[in-house]
C-alpha positions in Angstrom: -29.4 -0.6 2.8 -32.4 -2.9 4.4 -32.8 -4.5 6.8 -35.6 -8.1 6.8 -37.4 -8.3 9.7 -36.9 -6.6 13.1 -34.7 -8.4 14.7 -32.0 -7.8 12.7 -29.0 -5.1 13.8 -28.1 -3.3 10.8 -24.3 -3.6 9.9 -22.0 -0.7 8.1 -19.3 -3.5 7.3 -20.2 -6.9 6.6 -17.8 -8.7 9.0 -16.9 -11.9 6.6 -13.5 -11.2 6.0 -12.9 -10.3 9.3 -10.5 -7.2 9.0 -10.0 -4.1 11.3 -9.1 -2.0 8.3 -12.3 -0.9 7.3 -11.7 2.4 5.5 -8.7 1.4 3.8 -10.7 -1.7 2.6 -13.5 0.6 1.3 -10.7 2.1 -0.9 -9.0 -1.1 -1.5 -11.9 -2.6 -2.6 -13.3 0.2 -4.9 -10.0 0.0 -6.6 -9.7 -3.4 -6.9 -13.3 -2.9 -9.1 -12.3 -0.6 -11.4 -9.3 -2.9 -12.1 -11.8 -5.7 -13.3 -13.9 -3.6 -15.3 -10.9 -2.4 -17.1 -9.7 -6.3 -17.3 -13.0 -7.2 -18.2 -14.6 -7.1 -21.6 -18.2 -6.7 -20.4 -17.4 -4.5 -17.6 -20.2 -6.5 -15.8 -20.3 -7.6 -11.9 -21.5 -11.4 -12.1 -20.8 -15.1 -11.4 -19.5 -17.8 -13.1 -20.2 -19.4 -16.0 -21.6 -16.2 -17.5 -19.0 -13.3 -16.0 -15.4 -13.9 -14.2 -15.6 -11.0 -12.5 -16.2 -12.1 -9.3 -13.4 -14.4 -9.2 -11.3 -12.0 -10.1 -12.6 -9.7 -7.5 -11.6 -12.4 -4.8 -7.8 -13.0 -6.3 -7.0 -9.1 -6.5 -8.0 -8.6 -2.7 -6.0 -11.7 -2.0 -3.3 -10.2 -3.9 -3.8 -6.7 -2.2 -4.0 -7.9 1.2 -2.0 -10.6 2.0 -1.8 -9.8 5.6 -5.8 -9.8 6.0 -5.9 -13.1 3.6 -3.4 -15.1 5.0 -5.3 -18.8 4.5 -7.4 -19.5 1.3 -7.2 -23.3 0.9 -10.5 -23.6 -1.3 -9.4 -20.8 -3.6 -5.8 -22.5 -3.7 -7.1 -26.1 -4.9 -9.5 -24.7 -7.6 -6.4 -23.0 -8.9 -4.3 -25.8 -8.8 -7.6 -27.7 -10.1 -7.2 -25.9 -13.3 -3.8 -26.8 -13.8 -5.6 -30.0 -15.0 -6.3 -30.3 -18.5 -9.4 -32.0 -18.0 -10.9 -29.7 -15.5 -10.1 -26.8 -16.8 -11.6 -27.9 -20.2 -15.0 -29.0 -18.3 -15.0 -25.5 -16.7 -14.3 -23.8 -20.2 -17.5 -25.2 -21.5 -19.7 -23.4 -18.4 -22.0 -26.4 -18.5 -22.8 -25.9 -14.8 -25.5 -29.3 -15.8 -22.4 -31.2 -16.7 -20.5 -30.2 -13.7 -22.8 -31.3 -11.4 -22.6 -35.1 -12.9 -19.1 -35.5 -11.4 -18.2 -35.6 -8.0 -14.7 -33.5 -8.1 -16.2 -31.4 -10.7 -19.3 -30.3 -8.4 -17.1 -29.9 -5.2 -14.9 -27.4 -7.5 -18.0 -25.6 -8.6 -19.9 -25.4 -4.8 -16.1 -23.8 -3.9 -16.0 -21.6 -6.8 -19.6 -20.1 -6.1 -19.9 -20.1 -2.0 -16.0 -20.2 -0.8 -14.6 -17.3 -3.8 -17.4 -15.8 -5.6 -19.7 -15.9 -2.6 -16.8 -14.0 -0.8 -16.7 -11.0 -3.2 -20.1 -10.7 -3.3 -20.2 -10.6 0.4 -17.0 -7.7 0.5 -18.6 -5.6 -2.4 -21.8 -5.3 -0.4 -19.9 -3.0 1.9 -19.5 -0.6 -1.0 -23.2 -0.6 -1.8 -24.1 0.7 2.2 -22.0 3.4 2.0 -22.8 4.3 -1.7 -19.6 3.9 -3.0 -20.9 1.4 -5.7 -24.5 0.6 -6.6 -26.1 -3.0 -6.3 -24.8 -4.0 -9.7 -21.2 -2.7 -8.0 -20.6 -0.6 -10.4 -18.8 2.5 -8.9 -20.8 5.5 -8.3 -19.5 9.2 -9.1 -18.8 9.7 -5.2 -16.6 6.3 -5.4 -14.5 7.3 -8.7 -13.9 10.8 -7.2 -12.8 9.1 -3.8 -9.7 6.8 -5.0 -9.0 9.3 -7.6 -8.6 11.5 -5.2 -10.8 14.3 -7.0 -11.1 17.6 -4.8 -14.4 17.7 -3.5 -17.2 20.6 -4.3 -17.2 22.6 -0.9 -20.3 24.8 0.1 -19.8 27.9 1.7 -20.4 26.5 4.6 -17.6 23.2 3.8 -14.7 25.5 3.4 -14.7 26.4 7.1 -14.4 23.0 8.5 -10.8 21.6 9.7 -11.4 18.1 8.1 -10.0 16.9 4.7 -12.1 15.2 2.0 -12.1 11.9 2.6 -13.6 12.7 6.3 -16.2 15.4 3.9 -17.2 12.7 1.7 -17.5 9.7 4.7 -19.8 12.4 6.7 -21.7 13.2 3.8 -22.6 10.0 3.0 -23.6 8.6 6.6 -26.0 11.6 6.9 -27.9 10.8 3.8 -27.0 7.2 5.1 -31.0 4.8 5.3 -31.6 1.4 6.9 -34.7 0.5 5.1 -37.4 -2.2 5.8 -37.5 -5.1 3.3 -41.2 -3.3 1.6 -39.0 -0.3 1.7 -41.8 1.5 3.3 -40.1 3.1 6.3 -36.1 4.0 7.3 -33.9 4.9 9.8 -31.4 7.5 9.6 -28.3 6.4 12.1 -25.8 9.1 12.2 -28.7 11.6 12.2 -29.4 10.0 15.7 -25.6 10.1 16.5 -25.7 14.0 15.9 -28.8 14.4 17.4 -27.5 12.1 20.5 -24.2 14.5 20.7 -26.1 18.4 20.2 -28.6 17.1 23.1 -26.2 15.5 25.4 -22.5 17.2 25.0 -20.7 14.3 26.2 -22.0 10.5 26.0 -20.3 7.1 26.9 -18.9 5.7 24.3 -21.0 2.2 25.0 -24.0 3.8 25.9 -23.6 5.8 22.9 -23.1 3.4 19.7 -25.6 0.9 21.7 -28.5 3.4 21.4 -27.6 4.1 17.4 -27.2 0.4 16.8 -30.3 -1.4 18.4 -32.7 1.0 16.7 -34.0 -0.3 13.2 -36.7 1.0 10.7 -39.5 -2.1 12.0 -39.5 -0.5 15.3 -39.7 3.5 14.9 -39.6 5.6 18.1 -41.9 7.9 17.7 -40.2 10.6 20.8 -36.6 9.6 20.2 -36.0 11.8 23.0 -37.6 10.2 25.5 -36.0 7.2 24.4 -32.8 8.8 24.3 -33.3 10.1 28.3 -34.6 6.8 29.4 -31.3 4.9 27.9 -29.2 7.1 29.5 -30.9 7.3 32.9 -30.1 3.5 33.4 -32.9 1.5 31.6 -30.2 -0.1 28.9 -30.7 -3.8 29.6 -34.9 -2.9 30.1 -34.9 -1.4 27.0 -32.5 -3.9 24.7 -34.8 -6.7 26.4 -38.3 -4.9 25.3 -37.7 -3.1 22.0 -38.0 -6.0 19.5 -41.2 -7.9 20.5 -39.8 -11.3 21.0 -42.6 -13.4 21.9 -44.2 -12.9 18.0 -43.3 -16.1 16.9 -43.2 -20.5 16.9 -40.3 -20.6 18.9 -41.9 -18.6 21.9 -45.2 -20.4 21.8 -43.5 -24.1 21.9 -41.2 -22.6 25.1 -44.3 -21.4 26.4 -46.3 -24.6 25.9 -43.5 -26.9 27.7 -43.3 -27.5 31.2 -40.1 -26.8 33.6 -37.8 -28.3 33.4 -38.5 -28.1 29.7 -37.4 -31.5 27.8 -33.4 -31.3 26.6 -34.9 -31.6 22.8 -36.7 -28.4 22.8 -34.0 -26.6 24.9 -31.1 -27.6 21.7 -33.6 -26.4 19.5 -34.3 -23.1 21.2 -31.1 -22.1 22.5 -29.0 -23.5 20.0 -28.1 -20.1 17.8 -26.2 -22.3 15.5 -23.8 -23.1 18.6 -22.3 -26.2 19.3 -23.4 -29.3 20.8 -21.0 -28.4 23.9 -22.1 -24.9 24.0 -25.7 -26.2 24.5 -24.7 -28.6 26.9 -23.4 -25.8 29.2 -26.4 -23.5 28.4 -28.1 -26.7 29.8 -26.6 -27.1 32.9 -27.0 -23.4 33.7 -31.1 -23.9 33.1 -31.2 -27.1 35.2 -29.0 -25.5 38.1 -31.1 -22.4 37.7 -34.2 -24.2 37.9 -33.0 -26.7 41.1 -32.0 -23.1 43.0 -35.3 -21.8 42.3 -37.4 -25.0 43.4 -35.0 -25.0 47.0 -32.8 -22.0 47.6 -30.6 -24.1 49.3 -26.7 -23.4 49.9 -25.8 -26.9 48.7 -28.1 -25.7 45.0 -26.1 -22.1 45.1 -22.9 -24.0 45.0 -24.0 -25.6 42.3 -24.2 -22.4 40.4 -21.0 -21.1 42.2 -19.0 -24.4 40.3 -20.5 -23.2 37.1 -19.5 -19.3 37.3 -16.1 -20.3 38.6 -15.6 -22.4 35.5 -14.1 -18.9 33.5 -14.7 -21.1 29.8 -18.7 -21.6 31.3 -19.4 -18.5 33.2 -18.1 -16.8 29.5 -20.4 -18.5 27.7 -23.3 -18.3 29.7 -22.8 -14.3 30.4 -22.5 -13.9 26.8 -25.8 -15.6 25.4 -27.8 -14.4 29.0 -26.4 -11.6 30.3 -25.9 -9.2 27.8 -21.8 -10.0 27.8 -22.0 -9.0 31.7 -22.2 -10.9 34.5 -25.5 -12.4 34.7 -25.2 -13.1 38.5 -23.7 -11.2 41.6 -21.9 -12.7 44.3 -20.9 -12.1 47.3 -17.3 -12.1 47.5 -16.7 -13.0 51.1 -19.5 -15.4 51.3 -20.5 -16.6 48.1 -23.1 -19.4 48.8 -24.7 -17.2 51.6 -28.5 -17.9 50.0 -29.8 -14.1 51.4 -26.8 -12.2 50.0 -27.3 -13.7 46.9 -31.2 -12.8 46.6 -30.6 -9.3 48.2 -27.7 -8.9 45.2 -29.9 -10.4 42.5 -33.2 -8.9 43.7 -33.6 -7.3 40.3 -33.3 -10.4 38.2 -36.7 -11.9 37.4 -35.0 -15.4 36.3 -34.8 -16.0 40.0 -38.2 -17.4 39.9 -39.1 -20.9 38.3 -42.6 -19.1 37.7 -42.6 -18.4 33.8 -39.2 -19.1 33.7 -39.0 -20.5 30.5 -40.3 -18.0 28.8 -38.2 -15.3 30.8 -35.1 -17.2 30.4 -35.7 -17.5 26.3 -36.9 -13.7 25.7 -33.3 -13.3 27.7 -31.5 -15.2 25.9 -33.0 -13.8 22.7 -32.6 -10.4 23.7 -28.8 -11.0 25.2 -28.4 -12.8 21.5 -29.2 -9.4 20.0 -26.9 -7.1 22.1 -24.2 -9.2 20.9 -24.9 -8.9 17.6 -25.1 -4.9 18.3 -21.7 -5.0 19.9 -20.1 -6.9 17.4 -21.5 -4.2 14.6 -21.7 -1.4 16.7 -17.5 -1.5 17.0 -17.8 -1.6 12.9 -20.2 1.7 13.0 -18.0 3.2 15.4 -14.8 2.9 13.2 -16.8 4.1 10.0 -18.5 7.2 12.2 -14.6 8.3 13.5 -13.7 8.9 10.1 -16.2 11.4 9.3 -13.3 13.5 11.9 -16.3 15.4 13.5 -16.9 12.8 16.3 -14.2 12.0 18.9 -14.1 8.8 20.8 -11.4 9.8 23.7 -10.9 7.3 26.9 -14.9 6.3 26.5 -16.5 9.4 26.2 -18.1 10.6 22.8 -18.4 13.9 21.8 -19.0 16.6 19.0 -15.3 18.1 17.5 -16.5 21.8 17.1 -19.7 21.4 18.7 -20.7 25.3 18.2 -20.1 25.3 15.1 -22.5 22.3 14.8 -25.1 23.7 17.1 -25.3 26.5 14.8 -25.7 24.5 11.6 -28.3 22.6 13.5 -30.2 25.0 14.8 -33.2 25.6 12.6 -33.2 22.3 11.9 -35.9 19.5 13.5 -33.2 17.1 13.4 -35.5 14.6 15.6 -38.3 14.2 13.1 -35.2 13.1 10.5 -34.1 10.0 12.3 -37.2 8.0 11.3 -39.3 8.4 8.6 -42.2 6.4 5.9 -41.4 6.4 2.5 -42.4 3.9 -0.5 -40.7 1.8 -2.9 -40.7 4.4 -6.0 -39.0 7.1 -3.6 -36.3 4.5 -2.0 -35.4 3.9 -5.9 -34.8 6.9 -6.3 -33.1 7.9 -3.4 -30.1 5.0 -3.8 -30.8 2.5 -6.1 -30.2 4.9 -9.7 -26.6 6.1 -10.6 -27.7 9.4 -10.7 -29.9 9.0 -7.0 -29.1 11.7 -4.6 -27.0 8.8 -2.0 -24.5 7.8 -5.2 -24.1 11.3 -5.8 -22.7 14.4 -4.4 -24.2 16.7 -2.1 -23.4 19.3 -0.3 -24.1 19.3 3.5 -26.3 22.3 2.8 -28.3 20.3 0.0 -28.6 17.2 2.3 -30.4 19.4 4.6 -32.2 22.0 2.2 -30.4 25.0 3.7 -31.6 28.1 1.7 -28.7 30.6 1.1 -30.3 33.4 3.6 -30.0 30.8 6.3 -26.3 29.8 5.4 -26.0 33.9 5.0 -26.7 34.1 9.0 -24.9 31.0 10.3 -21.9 32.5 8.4 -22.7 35.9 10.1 -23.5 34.3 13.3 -20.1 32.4 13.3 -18.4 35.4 12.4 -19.8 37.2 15.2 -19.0 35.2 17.9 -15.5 34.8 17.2 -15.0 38.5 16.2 -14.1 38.1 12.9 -15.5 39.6 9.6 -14.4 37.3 6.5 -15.1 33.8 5.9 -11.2 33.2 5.5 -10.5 34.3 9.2 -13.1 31.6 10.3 -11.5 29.4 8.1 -8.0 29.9 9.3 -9.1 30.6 12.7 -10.6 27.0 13.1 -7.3 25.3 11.1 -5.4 26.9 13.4 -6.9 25.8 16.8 -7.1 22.2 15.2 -3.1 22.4 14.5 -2.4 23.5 17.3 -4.4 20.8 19.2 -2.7 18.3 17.1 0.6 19.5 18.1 -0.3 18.8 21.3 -1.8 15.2 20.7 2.2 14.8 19.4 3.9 16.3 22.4 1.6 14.0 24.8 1.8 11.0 22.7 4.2 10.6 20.5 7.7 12.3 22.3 10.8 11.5 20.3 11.6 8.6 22.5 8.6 6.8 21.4 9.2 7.7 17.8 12.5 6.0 17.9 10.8 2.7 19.7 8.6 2.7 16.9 10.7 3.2 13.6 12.6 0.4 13.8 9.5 -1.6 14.0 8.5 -1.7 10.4 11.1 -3.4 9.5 9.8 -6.3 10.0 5.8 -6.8 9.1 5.7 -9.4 11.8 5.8 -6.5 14.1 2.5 -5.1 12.3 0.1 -6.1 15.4 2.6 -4.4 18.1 2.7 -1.1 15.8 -1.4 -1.4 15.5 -1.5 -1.3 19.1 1.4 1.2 19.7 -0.4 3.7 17.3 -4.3 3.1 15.9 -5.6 -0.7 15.8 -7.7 -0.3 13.2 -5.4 1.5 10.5 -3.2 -0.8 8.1 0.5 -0.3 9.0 1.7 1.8 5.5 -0.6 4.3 6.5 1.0 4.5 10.4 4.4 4.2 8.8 3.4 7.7 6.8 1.8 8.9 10.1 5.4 7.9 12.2 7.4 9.5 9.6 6.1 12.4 9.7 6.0 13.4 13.2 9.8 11.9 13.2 10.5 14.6 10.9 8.5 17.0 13.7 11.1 16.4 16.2 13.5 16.6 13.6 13.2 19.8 12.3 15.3 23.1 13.0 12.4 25.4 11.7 8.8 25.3 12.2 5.6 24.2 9.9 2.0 23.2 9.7 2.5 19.2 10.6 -1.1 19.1 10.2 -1.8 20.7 6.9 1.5 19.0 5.8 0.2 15.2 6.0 -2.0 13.7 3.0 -3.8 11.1 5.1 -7.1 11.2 7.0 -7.4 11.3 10.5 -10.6 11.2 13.4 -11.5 14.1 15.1 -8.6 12.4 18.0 -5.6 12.9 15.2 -5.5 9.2 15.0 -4.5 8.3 11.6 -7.1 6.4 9.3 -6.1 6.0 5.7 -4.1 7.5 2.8 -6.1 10.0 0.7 -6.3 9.7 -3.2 -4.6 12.2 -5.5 -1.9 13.5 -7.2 0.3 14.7 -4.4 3.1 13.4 -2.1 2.5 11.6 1.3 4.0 14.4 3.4 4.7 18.0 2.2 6.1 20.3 4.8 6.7 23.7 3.6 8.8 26.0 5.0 7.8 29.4 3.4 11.3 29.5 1.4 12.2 26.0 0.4 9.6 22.5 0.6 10.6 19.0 1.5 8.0 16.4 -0.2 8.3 12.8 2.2 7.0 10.1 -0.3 7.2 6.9 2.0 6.7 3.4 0.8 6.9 -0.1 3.2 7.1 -2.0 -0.5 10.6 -4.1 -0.5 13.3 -3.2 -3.2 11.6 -5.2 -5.9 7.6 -4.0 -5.8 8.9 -0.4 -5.2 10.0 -0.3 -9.3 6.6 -1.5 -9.7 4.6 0.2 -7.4 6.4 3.8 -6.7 8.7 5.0 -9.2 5.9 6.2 -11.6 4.2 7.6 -8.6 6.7 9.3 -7.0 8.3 10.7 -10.1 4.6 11.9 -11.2 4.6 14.0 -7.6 8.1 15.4 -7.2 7.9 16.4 -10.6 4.2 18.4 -10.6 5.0 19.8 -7.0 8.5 21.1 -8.5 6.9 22.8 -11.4 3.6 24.1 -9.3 6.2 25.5 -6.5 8.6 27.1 -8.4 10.6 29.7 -7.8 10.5 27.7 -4.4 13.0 24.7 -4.6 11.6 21.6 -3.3 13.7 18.5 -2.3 12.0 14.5 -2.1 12.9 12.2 0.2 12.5 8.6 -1.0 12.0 7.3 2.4 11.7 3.2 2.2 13.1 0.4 4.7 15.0 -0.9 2.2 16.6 0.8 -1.3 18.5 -1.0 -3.9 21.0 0.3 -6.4 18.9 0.5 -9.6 16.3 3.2 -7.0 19.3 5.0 -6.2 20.5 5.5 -8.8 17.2 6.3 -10.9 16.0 8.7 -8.5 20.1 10.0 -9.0 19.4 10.2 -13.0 16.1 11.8 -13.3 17.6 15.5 -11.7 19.8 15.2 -15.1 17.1 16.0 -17.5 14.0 18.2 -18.2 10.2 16.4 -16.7 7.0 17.1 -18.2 4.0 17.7 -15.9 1.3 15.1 -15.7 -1.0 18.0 -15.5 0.0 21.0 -17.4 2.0 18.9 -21.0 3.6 22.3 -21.9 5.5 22.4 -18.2 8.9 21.1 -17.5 11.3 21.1 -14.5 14.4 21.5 -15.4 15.4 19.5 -12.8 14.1 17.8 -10.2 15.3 16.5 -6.7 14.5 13.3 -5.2 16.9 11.9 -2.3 16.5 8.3 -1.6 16.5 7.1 2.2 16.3 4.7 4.7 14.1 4.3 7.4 17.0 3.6 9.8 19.0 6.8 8.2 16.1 8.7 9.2 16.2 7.6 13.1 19.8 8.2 12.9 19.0 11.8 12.2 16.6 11.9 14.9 18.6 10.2 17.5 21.8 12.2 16.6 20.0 15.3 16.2 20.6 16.2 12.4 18.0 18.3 11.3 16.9 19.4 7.5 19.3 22.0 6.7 22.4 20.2 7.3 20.3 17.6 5.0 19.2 19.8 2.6 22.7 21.5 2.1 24.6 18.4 1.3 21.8 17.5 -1.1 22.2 20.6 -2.7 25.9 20.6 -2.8 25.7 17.2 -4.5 23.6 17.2 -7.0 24.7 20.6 -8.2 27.8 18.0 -9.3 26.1 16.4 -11.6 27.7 17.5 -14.6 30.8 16.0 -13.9 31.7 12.2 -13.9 29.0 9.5 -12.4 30.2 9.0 -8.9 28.4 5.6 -7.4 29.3 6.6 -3.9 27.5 10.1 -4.2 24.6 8.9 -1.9 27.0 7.6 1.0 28.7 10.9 0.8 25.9 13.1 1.9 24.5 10.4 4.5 28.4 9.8 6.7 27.5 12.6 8.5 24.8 10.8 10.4 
C-alpha cells in the first residue's frame, strides 16, 4: 500500500461504499471475485470494452448486499439502457470512439466507467492493502485459504494462542502490513507501532491511541518513536498533529502569506474551500472576519459577535470541525460569556487570538484540523480491521494487549522500535507484495515474520511454561483456552442475561430492525452473523448441561467477545458438544425461498460429515431459520431415511442422519418456558426412530406442542 505525498492519512478500507461491515466485506468481496473468474472466460480483472469483469464485480456486490446498496440509479438506467436494441448493439461493438459521437451513448459510457466500473475498482482496492488479492485482483493464496476456510499452518508458538484463524490470518497480515512512499523508497509499519504502543504503555486511550498510529506516514519517519510516543501522550496531541506534516511547503501558503488581513474573499474560497460548499465557505468566512474584528478591538460588542456564531450549533459544527480539530475551537465562559478577560484568560493558549500572522496561522490550522479529520474518519476503519486480529481490546475507551505476557515474552528480544519505520527500494517493495508468491500474499508464520530461530521459540516456550507451572505445550494451550472461556462466560452473564436474549430474538424478524440489533449487539457486524452470535448464547441459557460456548461457535470474535464475522469451512455454525451426544445449530436469516438455494446443500454437506466424523457419538441439527416452509420440513424429514456420502472421505456413509427444522420464535419459546435440550432431543429421537412406518405430515408439530 502507498501513500503520494505526505499529507496523505493512509486508509485500511477505502470508505466509497460507505459500509460498517468491513470484515465481512473483505470476505464478501473476495468471494464475489472468484465468482467472476469462474464466470469469466479470461479470468482477467479489467474494464469495459476489453473485460466485463468489473461490471460484474459491481452487480454481484449489489446482489450480495442489498442492505449496504440500497440506491444505484446510474447502474439501474444502463441496465435498463440495454434493454434497447440499439444501445445494446452500439455497446456490443466496444467502439468506445463511436460512443463518444452520441450524446446518450457517451452519458451511458462515463456511467459505466466512473459510477459501476469505477466502484469495483475502488472496493477491490481494499483487498490489495490487506493482501488478500494482488493489484491485478487476482486472489492471493492467503485470500483462497480465507473463504475456503482452509485451516491455517500454526507455529509452535500459534497453537497456544486463544484466537481462531480468521483473527491468525488478519494479525498476520497487519504485521507484515507497509504504507509505502510513491518512489517506494521508505515505509511504515502500523500495527508494529500499535504493538509497540501497547508493550510500552499497558493501557492507552482509545483516541489517543489510533490517532498516534494513524497520523504517522512513511514521508515523515520519526526517527525516536518513543519520544514521540511520550510527548503524545503527555498532552502535546493538537502541537504535534499541527507540526508533523510541514504545511507551509507549498503555492497555497506562499499566496496566504503574500495577502494582507483581512485577506480578499477570492483567495479565502480558494484556500479554504476543501471541495466544500459555497455556504460552507461563506460561514468559514464569517468566522475569519469576526476573528479578525475581535482581534483589531477586543471589545464585548466584537465577542458577541463570535458568541452569535458559536451559538449557531449548524456554524459552531462546522467551524470546530475544519479549525479545531472536531473540538471546540473556543472556550467560554459559561456565566459570562462576552466578559472580554475571561475569554483571553480561557483562550490564552490559542495563538489565532492575534491578527499578527494570522493568516498564515489560521490556514496551517485549518490545514492541519483538515488532516485530523481525515485521521479520524480512517482511524475508526483501522480500528475495526485491528479488533479483529482478537489480540487488541477496545473496552469503554481504553486499549490494551489481550494476553499481554504472553506478548511481552514473544517480544522480548525483539527491537520492535527500529521495525516501525524503515528505507527500502523499488526491487525489494516488488518483492515484498507486488509478486503472487511475495512474502505479504503469502503465508507466514508469526515466527517467520519476525525471524525467530527455533532456540529462541525453545525458551519462550520454556519460559511460558515456567511461569505458569506447567510442563507441556498442551497445558499452556488449554490453560490459556480455558481462562479465555471462562472470561467469555462472563462477558455473557454481564451482557447478554436471558432477558435480553428474549428482547432480541424476536428482532430479526424483521430486517428493518437490523440498525436497532447493530446497536443492541456490535455496530459494525452484519446482522446474520449476530443472529448466529444470539442463537447461540440463547441455547446457553437454555441448556440443562454444561459446554465450551466458546469453542462451540464458528465465528470470529475481538479480543472483547464481540462477534465479527462467520468463518469459512466445512463445518456447522454452532457445535456444542456434550461429551456423550452433539447438537450442530446451522442458522440462516434467508426467507423460505433463498434457503433451498442458499442452505440445503450446505447444511446437508455439515450434518452429514459431522455425523460420520463423530460417530459412535449421535449428533442431532437444528435447522434454526425465522421462517420454514413445507418442502424444508419435510426434506430435512427425508434425508434421515437414507444412507449420505461424506463430502470428504467418498467411501463414508451415515446411515442416517438427523436434522430438526426450527423457528426462531420456537426457540424463545424454549427459552422463555424453560425447555431445555434433553426434553428436545428425546422427542426428536422418539420421532424419527418412526420413520419406518407411514409418512405422518404432522410429525414436526408433534415434537414442538410441548413448548
Amino acid at each position: 500500500m502507498k501513500v503520494n505525498n505526505k499529507e496523505q492519512v493512509f486508509n485500511l478500507f477505502d470508505t466509497n461504499g460507505r459500509r460498517k461491515d468491513i470484515i465481512n466485506a473483505y470476505n464478501i468481496y473476495t468471494n464475489i471475485l472468484e465468482q467472476v473468474y469462474e464466470e469469466s472466460e479470461s479470468g482477467t480483472w479489467g474494464r469495459y470494452p476489453n473485460e466485463s469483469t468489473q461490471l460484474r464485480f459491481y452487480e454481484l456486490a449489489i446482489q450480495n448486499s442489498p442492505e449496504v446498496f440500497k440506491l444505484h440509479p446510474k447502474y439501474d438506467n444502463f441496465i435498463k439502457a440495454m434493454e434497447d436494441p440499439r444501445i445494446k448493439l452500439a455497446f456490443d461493438k466496444g467502439d468506445i470512439s463511436y460512443l463518444k459521437k452520441d450524446k446518450t451513448l457517451k452519458q451511458l459510457y462515463a456511467d459505466l466507467d466512473s459510477a459501476i466500473e469505477g466502484r469495483a475498482r475502488h472496493y477491490t482496492s481494499n483487498l490489495v492493502k490487506i493482501g488478500l488479492t494482488d493489484e491485478q485482483r487476482q486472489i492471493s493464496p492467503v485470500g483462497k485459504a480465507w473463504i475456503h476456510g482452509k485451516k491455517l499452518r500454526r507455529s509452535r508458538f500459534e497453537r497456544l494462542l486463544p484466537i481462531d484463524d480468521t483473527n491468525l490470518m488478519f494479525l498476520r497480515q497487519l504485521l507484515k502490513l507497509r504504507v509505502y512512499t510513491k518512489e517506494e523508497e521508505k515505509f511504515y509499519s502500523p500495527m508494529i507501532m500499535a504493538v509497540y504502543i501497547l508493550l510500552k504503555y499497558p493501557r492507552v486511550s482509545e483516541d489517543l491511541f489510533i490517532t498516534m498510529i494513524q497520523m504517522l506516514n512513511p514521508y515523515l519517519p520519526k526517527e525516536e518513536p518513543s519520544d514521540f510516543i511520550n510527548e503524545f501522550l503527555g498532552g502535546q496531541v493538537q502541537k504535534l498533529e499541527r507540526e508533523y506534516v510541514p504545511f507551509i511547503v507549498n503555492e497555497a501558503f506562499d499566496e496566504i502569506v503574500s495577502e494582507p488581513t483581512p485577506m480578499s474573499n477570492d483567495v479565502f474560497a480558494r484556500n479554504f474551500s476543501s471541495g466544500k460548499s459555497e455556504k460552507t465557505i461563506k460561514v468559514y468566512r464569517e468566522f475569519y472576519h469576526c476573528l479578525v474584528k475581535f482581534n483589531s478591538e477586543q471589545t464585548e460588542d466584537n465577542l458577541l459577535k463570535i458568541v452569535e456564531l458559536f451559538s449557531n450549533n449548524q456554524k459552531k459544527s462546522m467551524i470546530n470541525k475544519a479549525f479545531g480539530f472536531g473540538r471546540n475551537v473556543f472556550s467560554f465562559d459559561k456565566s459570562d460569556k462576552t466578559n472580554v478577560k475571561k475569554f483571553l484568560e480561557l483562550n490564552e493558549d490559542l495563538d489565532i487570538l492575534t491578527n499578527e500572522n494570522l493568516n498564515e496561522k489560521l490556514f496551517l490550522q485549518f490545514l492541519a484540523s483538515k488532516r485530523h479529520d481525515q485521521i479520524q474518519e480512517y482511524g475508526d476503519v483501522t480500528r475495526r480491521v485491528i479488533k479483529v486480529t482478537g489480540i487488541i481490546s477496545f473496552k469503554n475507551g481504553v486499549v490494551e494487549l489481550a494476553q499481554r505476557d504472553l506478548w511481552t515474552k514473544f517480544f522480548s528480544g525483539i527491537d520492535l522500535e527500529s521495525l516501525i519505520f524503515g528505507n527500502t527500494s523499488p526491487e525489494a517493495y516488488t518483492y515484498y507484495e507486488k509478486r503472487m508468491d511475495s512474502p505479504f500474499l503469502n503465508h507466514l508464520t508469526l515466527e517467520e515474520i519476525f525471524e525467530h530461530n527455533e532456540e529462541s521459540i525453545n525458551q519462550l516456550i520454556i519460559d511460558i511454561q515456567n511461569e505458569l507451572n506447567l510442563s507441556s505445550d498442551e497445558e499452556v494451550r488449554k490453560t490459556l483456552f480455558n481462562k479465555t472461556s471462562k472470561a467469555f462466560i462472563e462477558h455473557i452473564e454481564t451482557n447478554y442475561s436471558k432477558e435480553k436474549i428474549l428482547e432480541i430474538l424476536p428482532l430479526f424478524s424483521d430486517r428493518s430492525n437490523d440498525s436497532k440489533i447493530q446497536k443492541m449487539v456490535a455496530e459494525n457486524t452484519d446482522v446474520p452473523t449476530i443472529f448466529e452470535y444470539i442463537v447461540g448464547i440463547a441455547w446457553y441459557h437454555m441448556s440443562s448441561k454444561k459446554f465450551d460456548l466458546f469453542s462451540s461457535f464458528n465465528l470470529s470474535m475481538s479480543a472483547d467477545f464481540e462477534p465479527e464475522t462467520h468463518a469459512g469451512g466445512g463445518t456447522g455454525d454452532i457445535v456444542i458438544d456434550y461429551g456423550d451426544q452433539i447438537f450442530m445449530l446451522e442458522v440462516t436469516l434467508m426467507n423460505k425461498n433463498a434457503q433451498k438455494r442458499g442452505e440445503w446443500e450446505p447444511v446437508l454437506r455439515h450434518a452429514t460429515n459431522l455425523t460420520i466424523e463423530s460417530a459412535p457419538k449421535k449428533v442431532t441439527t437444528l435447522f434454526i431459520a425465522d421462517e420454514l416452509d413445507k418442502n424444508t420440513i419435510n426434506i430435512w424429514r427425508a434425508v434421515a431415511t437414507v444412507p449420505l456420502q461424506s463430502s470428504k472421505e467418498m467411501d463414508r456413509f451415515a446411515k442416517t442422519v438427523t436434522i430438526m427444522p426450527l423457528k426462531n420464535e420456537e426457540l424463545a419459546k424454549m427459552l422463555e418456558n424453560e425447555k431445555n435440550e434433553t426434553e428436545l432431543y428425546e422427542r426428536i429421537e422418539k420421532s424419527f426412530n418412526q420413520l419406518s412406518k407411514e409418512f405422518n405430515m404432522e410429525w414436526r408439530n408433534e415434537i414442538i406442542e410441548f413448548i
